[in-house]
KOLKOL-487969 format. One record per residue (C-alpha): residue number from 0; residue in one letter; z, y, x. Coordinates in nm, 3 decimals, padded with zeros to 5 digits, always signed. Last residue first. Layout:
N
NODE   nr  rest       zz       yy       xx
NODE  NUM     a        Z        Y        X
...
***
This chain:
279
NODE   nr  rest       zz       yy       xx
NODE  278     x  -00.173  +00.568  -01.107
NODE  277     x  -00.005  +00.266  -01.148
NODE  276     x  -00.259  +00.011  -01.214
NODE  275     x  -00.241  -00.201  -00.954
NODE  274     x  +00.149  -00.232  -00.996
NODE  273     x  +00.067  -00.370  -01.370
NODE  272     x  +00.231  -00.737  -01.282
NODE  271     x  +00.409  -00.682  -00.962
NODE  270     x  +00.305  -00.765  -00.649
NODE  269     x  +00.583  -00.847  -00.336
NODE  268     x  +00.407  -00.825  +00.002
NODE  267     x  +00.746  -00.743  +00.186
NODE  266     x  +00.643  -00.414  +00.311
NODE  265     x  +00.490  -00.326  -00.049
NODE  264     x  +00.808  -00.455  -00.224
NODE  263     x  +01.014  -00.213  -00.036
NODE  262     x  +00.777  +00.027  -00.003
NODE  261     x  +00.729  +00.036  -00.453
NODE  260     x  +01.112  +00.050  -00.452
NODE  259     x  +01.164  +00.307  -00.229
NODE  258     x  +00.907  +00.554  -00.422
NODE  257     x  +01.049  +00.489  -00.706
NODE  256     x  +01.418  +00.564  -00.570
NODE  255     x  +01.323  +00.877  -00.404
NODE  254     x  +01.105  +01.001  -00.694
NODE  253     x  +01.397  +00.962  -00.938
NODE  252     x  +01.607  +01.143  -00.729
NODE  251     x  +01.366  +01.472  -00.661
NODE  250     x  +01.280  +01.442  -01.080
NODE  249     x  +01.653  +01.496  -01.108
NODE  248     x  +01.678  +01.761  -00.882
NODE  247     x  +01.384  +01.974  -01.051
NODE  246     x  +01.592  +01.854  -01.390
NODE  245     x  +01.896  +01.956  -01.284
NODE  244     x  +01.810  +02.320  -01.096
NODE  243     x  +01.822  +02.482  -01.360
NODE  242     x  +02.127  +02.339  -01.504
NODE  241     x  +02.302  +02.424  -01.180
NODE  240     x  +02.243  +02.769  -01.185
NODE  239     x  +02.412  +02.766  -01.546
NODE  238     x  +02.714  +02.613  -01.387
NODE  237     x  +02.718  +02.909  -01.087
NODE  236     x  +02.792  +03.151  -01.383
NODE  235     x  +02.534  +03.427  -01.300
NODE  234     x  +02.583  +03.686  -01.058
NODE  233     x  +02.286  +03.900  -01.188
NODE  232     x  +02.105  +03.876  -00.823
NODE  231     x  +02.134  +03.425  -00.841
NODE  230     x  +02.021  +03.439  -01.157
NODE  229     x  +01.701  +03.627  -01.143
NODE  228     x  +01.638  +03.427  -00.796
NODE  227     x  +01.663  +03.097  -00.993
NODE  226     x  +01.396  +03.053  -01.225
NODE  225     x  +01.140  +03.239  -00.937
NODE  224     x  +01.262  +02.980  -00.661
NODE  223     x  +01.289  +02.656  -00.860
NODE  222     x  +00.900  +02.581  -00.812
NODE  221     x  +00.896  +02.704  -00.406
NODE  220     x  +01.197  +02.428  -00.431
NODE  219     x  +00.996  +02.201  -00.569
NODE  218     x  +00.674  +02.211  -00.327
NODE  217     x  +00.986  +02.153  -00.015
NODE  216     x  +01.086  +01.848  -00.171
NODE  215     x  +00.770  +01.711  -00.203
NODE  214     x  +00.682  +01.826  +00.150
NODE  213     x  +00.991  +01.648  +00.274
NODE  212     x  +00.886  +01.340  +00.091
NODE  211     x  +00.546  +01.294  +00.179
NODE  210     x  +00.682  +01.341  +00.597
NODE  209     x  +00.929  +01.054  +00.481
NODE  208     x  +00.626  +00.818  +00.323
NODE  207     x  +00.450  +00.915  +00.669
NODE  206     x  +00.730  +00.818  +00.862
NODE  205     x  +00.798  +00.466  +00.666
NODE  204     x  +00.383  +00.455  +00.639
NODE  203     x  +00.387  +00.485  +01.085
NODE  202     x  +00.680  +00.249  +01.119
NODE  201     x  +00.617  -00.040  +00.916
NODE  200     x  +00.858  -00.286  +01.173
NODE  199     x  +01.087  +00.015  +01.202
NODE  198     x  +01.142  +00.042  +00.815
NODE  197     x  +01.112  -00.308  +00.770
NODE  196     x  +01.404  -00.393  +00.962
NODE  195     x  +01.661  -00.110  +00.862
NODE  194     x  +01.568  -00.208  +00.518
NODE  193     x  +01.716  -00.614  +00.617
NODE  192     x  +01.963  -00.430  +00.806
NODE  191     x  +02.151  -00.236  +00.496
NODE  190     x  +02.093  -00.515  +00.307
NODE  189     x  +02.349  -00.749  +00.498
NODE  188     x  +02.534  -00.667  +00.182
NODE  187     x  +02.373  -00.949  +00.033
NODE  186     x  +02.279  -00.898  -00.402
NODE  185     x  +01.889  -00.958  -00.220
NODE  184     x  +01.669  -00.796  -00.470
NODE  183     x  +01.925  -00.528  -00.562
NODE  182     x  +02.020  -00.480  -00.198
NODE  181     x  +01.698  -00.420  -00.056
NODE  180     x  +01.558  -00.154  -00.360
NODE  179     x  +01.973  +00.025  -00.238
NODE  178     x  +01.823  -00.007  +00.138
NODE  177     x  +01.490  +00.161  +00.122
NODE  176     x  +01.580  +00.494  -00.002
NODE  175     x  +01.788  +00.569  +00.328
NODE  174     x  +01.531  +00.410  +00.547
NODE  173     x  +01.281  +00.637  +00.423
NODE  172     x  +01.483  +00.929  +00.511
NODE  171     x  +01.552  +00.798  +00.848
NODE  170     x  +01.184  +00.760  +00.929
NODE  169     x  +01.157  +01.161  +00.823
NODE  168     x  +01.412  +01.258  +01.028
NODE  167     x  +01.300  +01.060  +01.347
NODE  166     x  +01.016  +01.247  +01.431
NODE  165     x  +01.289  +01.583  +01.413
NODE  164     x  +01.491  +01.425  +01.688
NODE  163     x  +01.187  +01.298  +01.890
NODE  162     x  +01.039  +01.633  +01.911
NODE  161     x  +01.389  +01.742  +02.004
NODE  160     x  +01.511  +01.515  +02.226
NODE  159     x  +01.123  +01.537  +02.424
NODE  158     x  +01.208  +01.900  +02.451
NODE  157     x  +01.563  +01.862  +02.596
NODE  156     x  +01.376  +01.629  +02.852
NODE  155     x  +01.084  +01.834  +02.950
NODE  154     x  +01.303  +02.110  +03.004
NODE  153     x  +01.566  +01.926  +03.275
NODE  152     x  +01.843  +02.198  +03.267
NODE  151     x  +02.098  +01.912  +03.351
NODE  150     x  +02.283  +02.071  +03.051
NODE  149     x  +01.990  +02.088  +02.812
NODE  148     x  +01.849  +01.767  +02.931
NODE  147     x  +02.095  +01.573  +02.865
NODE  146     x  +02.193  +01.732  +02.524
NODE  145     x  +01.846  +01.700  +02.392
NODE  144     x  +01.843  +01.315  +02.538
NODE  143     x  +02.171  +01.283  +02.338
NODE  142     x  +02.036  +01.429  +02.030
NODE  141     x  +01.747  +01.231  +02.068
NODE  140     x  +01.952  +00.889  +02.054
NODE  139     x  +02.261  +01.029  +01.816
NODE  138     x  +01.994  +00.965  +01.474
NODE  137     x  +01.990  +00.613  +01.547
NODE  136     x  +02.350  +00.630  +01.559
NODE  135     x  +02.399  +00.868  +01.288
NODE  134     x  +02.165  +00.641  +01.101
NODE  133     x  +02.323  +00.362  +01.141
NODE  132     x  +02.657  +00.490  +01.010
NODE  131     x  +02.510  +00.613  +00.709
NODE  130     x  +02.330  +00.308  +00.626
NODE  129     x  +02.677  +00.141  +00.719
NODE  128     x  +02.793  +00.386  +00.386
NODE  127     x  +02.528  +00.305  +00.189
NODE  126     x  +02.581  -00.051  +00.220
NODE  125     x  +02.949  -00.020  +00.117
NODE  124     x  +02.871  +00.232  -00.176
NODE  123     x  +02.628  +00.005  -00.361
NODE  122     x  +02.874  -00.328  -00.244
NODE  121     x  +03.202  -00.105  -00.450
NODE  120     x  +02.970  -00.028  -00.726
NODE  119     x  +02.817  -00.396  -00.795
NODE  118     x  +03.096  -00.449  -01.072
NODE  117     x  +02.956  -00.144  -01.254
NODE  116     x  +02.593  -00.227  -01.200
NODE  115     x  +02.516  -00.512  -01.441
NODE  114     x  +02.702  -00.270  -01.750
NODE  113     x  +02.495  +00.006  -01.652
NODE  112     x  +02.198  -00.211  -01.677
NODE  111     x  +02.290  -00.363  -01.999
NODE  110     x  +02.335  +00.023  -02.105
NODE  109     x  +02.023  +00.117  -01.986
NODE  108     x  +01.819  -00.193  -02.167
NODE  107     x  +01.537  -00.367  -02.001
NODE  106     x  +01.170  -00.390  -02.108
NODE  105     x  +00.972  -00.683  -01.856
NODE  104     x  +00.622  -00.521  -01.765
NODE  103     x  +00.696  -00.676  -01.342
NODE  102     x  +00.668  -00.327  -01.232
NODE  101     x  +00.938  -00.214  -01.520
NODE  100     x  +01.188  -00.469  -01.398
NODE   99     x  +01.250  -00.327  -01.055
NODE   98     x  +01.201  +00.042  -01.175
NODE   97     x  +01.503  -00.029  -01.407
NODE   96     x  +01.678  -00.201  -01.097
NODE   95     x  +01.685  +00.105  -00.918
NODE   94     x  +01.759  +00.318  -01.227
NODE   93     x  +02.113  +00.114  -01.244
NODE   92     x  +02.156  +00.049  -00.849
NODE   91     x  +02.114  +00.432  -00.792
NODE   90     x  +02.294  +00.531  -01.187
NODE   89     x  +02.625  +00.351  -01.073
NODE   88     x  +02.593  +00.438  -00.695
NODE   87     x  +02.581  +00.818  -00.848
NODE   86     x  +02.892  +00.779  -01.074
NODE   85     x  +03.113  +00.637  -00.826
NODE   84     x  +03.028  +00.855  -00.543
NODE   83     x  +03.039  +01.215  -00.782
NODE   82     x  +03.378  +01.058  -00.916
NODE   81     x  +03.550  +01.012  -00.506
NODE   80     x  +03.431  +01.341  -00.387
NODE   79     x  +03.587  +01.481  -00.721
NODE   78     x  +03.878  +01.334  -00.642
NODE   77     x  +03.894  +01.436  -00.358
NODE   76     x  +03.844  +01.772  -00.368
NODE   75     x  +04.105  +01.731  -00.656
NODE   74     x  +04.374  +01.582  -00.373
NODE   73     x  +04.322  +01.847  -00.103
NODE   72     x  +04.370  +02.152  -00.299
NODE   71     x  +04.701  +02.006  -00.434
NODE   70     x  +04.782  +01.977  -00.081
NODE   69     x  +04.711  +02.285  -00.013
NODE   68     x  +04.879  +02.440  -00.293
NODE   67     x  +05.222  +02.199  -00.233
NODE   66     x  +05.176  +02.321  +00.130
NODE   65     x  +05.167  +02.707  -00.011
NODE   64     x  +05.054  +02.922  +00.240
NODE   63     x  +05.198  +03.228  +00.429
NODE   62     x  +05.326  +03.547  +00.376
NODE   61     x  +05.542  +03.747  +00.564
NODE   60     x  +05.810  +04.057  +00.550
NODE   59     x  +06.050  +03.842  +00.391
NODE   58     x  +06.074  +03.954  +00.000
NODE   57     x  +05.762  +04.202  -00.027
NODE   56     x  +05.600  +03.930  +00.206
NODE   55     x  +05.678  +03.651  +00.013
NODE   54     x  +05.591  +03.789  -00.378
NODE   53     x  +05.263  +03.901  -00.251
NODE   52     x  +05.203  +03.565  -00.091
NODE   51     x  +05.264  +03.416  -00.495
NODE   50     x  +05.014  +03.666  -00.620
NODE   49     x  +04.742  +03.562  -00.331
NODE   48     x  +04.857  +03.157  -00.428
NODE   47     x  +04.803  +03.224  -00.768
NODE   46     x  +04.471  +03.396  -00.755
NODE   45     x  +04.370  +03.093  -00.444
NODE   44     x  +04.480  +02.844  -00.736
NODE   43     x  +04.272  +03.037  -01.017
NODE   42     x  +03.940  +03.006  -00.751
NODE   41     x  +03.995  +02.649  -00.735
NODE   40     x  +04.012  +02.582  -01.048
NODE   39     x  +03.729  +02.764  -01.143
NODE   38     x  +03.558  +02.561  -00.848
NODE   37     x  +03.666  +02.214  -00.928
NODE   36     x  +03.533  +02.287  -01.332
NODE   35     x  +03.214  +02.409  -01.135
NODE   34     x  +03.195  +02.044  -00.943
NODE   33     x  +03.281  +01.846  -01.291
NODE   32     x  +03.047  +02.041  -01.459
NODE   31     x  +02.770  +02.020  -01.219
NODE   30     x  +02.850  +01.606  -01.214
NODE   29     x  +02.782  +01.587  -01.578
NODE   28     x  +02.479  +01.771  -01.501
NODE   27     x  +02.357  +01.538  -01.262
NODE   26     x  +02.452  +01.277  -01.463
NODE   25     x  +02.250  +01.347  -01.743
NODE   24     x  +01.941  +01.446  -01.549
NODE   23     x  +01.944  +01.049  -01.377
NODE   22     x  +02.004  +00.869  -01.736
NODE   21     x  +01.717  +01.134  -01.848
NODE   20     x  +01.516  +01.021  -01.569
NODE   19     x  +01.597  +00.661  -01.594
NODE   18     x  +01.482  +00.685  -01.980
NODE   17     x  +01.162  +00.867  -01.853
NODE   16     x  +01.010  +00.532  -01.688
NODE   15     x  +00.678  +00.584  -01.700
NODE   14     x  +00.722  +00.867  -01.550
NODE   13     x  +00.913  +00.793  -01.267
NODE   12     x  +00.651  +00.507  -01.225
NODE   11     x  +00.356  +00.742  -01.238
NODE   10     x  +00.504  +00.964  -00.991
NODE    9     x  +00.591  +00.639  -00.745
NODE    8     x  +00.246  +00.548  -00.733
NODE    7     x  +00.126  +00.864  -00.562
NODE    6     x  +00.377  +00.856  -00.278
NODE    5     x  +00.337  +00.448  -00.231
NODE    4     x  -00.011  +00.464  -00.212
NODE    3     x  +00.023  +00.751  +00.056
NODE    2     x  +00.268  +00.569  +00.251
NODE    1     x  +00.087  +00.247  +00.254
NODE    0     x  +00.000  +00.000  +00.000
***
């Protein structure tokens, strides 16, 4: 299929498939409230904690923090680290699988999905966190060479880390999107190195798909711009910025995922039923 194939295919399966979307849009937003509901709480805590520094240094000549404030602070950041984790690995494996089933023409139900994916949660976020890990490391390889060369003032060096550095990037991002496809089709959390695998053995279409990507990315944010710069210079509530932006983020998610799933099963010569005629 190829990087290309794989790009153009992975529209029509997003929209095929507009019940992931919405599932996909709907937590987004949920997960804008929950982040601006953090905020406004935040911002009355700092209020309090300014009134309550008042009351300190009109009384002692000082002011300082609150550790009970702090740590407050601490535990609803999070938590709400800890929701936005759950809910996204829920909807990844959930729309994953939906795209799974849709290229071989077999219906599925979102809630049966949901339902699959919620003891699967804990593996979801496992192998996405050693797909972290190994990219950092992979990641670390130009970034040392840059380093190297910048402080043994060796040019050619520091400029190889840095061309290799940002030729990496776009590898890693395909990696990222290939390793949720891997562990829904193999249930092994080994997945994580079965997608590590195929992304270096298919090198060039794993860059190119990333290089795709970036662009796409890029396209929708030169979309967002003119809906959001009126908001952002009237000081709008930073929740009704983030409905904006939902759906352009949404369709950014669903693409990812699509487009993993059709690589995945390209680079290990898996056809579906109506994948030829996904255009």
């Amino acid at each position: 299929m190829g990087a290309l194939d794989a790009f153009s295919k992975a529209f029509s399966l997003v929209a095929e498939n507009k019940r992931a979307y919405l599932l996909v849009l709907v937590a987004l937003l949920l997960l804008s409230a929950l982040s601006f509901s953090q905020f406004t709480h935040s911002n009355e805590a700092i209020v309090r904690e300014k009134a309550y520094s008042n009351v300190l240094f009109e009384e002692y000549g000082t002011t300082s923090t609150s550790p009970d404030a702090l740590i407050h602070e601490l535990e609803a950041s999070l938590l709400e680290l800890f929701i936005t984790v759950i809910v996204l690995s829920l909807v990844e494996y959930s729309v994953v699988k939906a795209y799974f089933l849709s290229l071989e023409d077999e219906d599925y139900s979102l809630l049966e999905l949901l339902t699959e994916a919620v003891p699967r949660i804990p593996a979801v976020i496992l192998v996405n966190i050693l797909a972290y890990i190994t990219a950092l490391l992979v990641a670390a390889i130009p970034l040392v060479l840059l380093l190297v060369g910048a402080a043994t003032l060796n040019l050619p060096i520091a400029f190889f880390g840095l061309l290799l550095f940002f030729a990496i990037l776009p590898v890693i991002l395909t990696f990222f999107v290939l390793v949720v496809p891997a562990y829904v089709e193999s249930e092994g959390i080994g997945a994580f190195v079965e997608a590590f695998g195929l992304t270096f053995k298919n090198l060039l279409s794993s860059f190119g798909y990333g290089v795709l990507s970036f662009i796409l990315a890029f396209g929708l944010a030169l979309l967002m711009a003119p809906l959001l710069i009126p908001f952002m210079f009237s000081n709008a509530n930073p929740l009704v910025i983030a409905v904006v932006e939902a759906p352009f983020k949404a369709l950014f998610v669903c693409f990812l995922w699509a487009g993993g799933v059709l690589l995945y099963r390209d680079f290990k010569g898996i056809k579906g039923r109506k994948e030829e005629f996904l255009y």
